[in-house]
C-alpha positions in Angstrom: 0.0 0.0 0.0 1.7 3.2 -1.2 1.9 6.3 1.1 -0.3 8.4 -1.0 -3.4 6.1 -0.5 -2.4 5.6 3.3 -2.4 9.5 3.4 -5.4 9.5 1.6 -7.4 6.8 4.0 -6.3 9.0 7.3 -7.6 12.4 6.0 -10.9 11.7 3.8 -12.2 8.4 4.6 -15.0 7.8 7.1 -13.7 7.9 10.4 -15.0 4.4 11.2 -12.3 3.2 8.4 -9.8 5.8 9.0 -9.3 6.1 12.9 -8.2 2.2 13.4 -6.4 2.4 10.1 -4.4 4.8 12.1 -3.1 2.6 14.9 -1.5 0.8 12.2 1.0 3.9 11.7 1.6 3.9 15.8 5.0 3.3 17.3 3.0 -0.1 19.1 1.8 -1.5 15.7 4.5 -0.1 13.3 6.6 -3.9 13.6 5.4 -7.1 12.8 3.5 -8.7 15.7 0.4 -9.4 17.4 -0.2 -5.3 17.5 -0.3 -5.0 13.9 -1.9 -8.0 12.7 -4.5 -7.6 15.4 -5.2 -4.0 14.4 -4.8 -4.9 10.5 -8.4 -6.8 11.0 -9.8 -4.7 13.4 -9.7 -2.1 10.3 -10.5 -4.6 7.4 -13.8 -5.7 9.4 -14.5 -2.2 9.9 -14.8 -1.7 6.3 -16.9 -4.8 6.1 -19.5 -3.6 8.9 -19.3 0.3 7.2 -20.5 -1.1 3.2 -22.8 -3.4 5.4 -24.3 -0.6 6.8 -24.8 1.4 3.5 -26.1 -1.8 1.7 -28.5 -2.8 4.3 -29.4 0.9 4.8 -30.4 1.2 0.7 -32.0 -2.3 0.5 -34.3 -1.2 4.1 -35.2 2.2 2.0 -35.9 -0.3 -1.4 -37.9 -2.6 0.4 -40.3 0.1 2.1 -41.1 0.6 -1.4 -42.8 -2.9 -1.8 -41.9 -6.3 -1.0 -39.1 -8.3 -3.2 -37.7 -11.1 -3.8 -35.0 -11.6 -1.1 -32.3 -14.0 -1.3 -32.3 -17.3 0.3 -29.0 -16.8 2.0 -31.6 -13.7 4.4 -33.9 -16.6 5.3 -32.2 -16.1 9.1 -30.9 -12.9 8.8 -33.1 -12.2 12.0 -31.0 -14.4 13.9 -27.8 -13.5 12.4 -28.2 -10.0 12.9 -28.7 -10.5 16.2 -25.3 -12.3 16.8 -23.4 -11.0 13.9 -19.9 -11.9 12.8 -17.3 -10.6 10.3 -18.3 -12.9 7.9 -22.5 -12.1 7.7 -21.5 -8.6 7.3 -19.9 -10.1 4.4 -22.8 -12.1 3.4 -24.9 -8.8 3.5 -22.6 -6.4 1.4 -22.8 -9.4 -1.4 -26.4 -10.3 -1.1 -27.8 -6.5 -0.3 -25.5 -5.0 -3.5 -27.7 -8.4 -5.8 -30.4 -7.2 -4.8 -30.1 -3.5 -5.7 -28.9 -4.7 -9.0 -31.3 -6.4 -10.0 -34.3 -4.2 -9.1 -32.7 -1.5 -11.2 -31.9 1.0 -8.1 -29.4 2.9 -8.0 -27.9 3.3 -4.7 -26.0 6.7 -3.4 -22.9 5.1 -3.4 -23.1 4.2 -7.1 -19.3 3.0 -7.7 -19.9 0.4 -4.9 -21.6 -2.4 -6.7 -18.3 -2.3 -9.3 -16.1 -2.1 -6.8 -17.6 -5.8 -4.9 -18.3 -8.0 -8.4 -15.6 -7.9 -11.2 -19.1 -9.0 -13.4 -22.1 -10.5 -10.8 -22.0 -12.7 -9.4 -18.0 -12.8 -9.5 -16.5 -10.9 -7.0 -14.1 -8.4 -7.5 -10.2 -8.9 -5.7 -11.2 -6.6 -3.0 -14.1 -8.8 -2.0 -12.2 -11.7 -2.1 -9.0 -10.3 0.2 -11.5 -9.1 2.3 -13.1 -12.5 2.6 -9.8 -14.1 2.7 -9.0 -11.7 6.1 -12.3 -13.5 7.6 -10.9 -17.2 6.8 -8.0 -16.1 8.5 -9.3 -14.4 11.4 -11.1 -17.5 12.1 -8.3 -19.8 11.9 -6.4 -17.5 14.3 -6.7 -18.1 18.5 -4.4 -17.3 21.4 -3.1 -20.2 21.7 -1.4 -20.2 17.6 -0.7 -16.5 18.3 0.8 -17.2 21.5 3.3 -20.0 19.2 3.7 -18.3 16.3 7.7 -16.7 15.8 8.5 -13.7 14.4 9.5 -14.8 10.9 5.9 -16.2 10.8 4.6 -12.9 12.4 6.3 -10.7 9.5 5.1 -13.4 6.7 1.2 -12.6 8.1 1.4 -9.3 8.5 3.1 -8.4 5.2 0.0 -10.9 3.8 -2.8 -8.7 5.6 -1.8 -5.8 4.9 -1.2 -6.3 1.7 -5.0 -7.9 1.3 -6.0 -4.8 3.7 -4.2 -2.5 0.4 -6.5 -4.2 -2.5 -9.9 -3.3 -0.8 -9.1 0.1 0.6 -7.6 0.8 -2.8 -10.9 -0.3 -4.6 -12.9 1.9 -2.3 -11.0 5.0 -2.5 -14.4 6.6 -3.9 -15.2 6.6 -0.1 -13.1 9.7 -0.2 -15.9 11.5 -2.0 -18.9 10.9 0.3 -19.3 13.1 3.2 -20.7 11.4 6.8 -21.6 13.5 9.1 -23.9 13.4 12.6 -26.8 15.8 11.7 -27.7 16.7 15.6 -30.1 19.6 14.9 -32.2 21.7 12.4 -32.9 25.5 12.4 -35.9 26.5 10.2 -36.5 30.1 8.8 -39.8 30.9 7.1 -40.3 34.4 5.8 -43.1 35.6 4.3 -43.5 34.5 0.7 -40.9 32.1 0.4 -40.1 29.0 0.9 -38.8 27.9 4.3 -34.7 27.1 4.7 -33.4 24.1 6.6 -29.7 25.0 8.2 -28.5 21.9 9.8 -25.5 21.5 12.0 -23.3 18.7 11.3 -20.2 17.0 12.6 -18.2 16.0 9.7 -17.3 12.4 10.5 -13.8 12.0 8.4 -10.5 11.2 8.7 -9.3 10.1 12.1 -9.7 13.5 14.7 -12.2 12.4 17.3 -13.0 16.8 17.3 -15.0 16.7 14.5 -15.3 19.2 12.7 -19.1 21.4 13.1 -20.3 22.8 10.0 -23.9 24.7 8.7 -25.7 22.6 5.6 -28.5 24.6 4.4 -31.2 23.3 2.1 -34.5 23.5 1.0 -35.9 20.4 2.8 -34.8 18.8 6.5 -32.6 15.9 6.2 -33.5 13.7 9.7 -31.9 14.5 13.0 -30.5 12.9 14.9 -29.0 10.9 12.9 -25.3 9.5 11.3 -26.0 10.7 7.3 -24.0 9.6 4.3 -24.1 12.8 2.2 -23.5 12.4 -1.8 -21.5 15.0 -3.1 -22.5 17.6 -5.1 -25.9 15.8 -4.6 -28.7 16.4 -2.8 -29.2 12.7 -1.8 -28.3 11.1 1.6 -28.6 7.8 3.0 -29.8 7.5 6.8 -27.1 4.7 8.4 -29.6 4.2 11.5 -29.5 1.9 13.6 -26.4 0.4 12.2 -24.3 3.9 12.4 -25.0 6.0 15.5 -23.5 8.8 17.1 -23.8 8.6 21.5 -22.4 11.6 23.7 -23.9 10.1 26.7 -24.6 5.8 27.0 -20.8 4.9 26.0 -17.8 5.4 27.9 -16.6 8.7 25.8 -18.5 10.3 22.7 -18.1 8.4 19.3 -19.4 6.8 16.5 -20.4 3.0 16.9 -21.5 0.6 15.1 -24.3 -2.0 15.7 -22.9 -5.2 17.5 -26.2 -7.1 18.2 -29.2 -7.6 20.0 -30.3 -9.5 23.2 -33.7 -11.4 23.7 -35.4 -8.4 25.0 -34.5 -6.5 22.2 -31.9 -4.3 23.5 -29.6 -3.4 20.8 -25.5 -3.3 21.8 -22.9 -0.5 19.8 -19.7 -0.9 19.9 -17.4 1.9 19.6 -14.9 3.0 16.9 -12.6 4.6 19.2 -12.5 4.7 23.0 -16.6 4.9 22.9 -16.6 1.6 24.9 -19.5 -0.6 24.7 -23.1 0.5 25.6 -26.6 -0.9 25.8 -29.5 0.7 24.1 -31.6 1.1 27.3 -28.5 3.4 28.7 -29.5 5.5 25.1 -31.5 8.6 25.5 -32.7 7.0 21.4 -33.7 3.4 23.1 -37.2 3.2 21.8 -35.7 4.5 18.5 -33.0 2.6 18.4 -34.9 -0.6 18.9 -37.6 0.0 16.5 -35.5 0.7 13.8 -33.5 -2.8 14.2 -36.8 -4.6 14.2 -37.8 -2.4 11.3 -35.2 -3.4 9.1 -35.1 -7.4 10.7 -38.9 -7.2 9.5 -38.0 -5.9 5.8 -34.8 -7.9 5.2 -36.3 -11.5 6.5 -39.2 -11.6 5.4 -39.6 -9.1 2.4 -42.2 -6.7 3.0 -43.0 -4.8 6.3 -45.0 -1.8 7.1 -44.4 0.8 4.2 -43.8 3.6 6.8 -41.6 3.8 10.0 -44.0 3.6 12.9 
């Protein structure tokens, strides 16, 4: 992976990508060791679960449409998505992007769908070394880490990163897409003319945990709260909740985290990107939120047609 595209990663990608890719430039996970190869996956599964967000976030929004035919492989995507692993995040990015094709949609992120299948269903280099990182990760335990010698340590690493390289450098479009946490909306209405939407936004790029606040005005509200994938130069935007969220309070620090599951009461669980921790959705100012929009999109994605609205 050349410096230019490491540059590149650290200052426009999202900052779920970007920030752990970052540890891999630290002093701790600069050699060849359990450091580097440990923080090597923690960012190529952190790719996975960010493109599984955006697909299962554009297939929720297709399927509220009507009902479609869903793939077989989503027959337990209820249960899966309440324990998910590396490899159904996977599943979804393959099975969610099929689906999109082949209703005709075109999602916000429109490059993505090349960047997964060299021709469908055939799968592109980047899906493959990022599937190839999940074999591995699975083969791996303390006990082999604990055995392996350094020679074997610098063959692995060199490997993963290398594999970590081909996706990131497919995806580089990510670069263009702004996300941001819209946390509030001003409205101004004067007399006639239309009314104006100024939203505040933290810009949610590169790997600064001070994001950056900015004003987005516009001629209709885009939601709030809520973690948005902006298109540029467009005036389309993809809502990443519940997959995505934003939390000042529940976690352990403010950050961005990702969905890690849900319980049999129907708590959802985030995890952080950074230092965020790990927090329940009943700690969450959003709980009742939170938890309807994971049932929502269970509902849609299992068995293919749900309510048409949110409740």
């Amino acid at each position: 992976m050349d410096e230019m595209l490491q540059q590149e990663i650290m200052s426009r990608f999202p900052y779920p990508i970007a920030r752990p890719f970052r540890k891999l430039r630290t002093d701790e996970c600069f050699d060849p060791g359990p450091n580097r190869l440990r923080f090597t996956l923690v960012t190529a599964e952190a790719v996975s679960r960010f493109l599984a967000a955006i697909v299962l976030c554009e297939c929720r929004n297709l399927l509220e449409e009507g009902p479609r035919e869903l793939p077989a492989s989503f027959e337990r995507f209820g249960e899966q998505f309440s324990r998910p692993s590396w490899g159904f995040w996977q599943q979804c990015i393959r099975e969610g992007l099929k689906l999109l094709i082949n209703s005709g949609r075109e999602p916000l992120v429109s490059e993505l769908a090349a960047a997964w299948f060299s021709k469908a269903p055939q799968q592109s280099p980047a899906a493959t070394a990022l599937d190839e990182l999940v074999t591995l990760r699975n083969q791996l335990n303390h006990e082999k880490l604990r055995v392996m010698l350094p020679h074997e340590f610098e063959r692995v690493c060199r490997q993963t990163f290398d594999q970590l390289g081909t996706a990131l450098q497919a995806l580089v479009f990510l670069g263009s897409y702004r996300l941001g946490f819209c946390s509030g909306i001003e409205v101004t209405k004067k007399r006639r003319l239309e009314p104006t939407f100024v939203h505040r936004i933290k810009k949610i790029a590169g790997t600064s945990e001070d994001f950056e606040a900015a004003r987005d005005e516009r001629s209709f509200p885009l939601d709030s709260p809520a973690v948005l994938l902006l298109g540029s130069g467009s005036t389309r935007h993809l809502n990443l909740d519940p997959l995505l969220v934003y939390e000042a309070e529940a976690g352990a620090a403010p950050d961005i985290f990702f969905f890690n599951g849900r319980n049999r009461a129907g708590e959802v669980e985030y995890s952080a990107c950074n230092h965020g921790g790990i927090f329940q959705s009943s700690k969450a100012r959003r709980q009742e939120e939170l938890e309807q929009e994971a049932n929502h999109l269970v509902a849609l994605l299992s068995q293919g047609c749900a309510e048409s609205t949110h409740e």
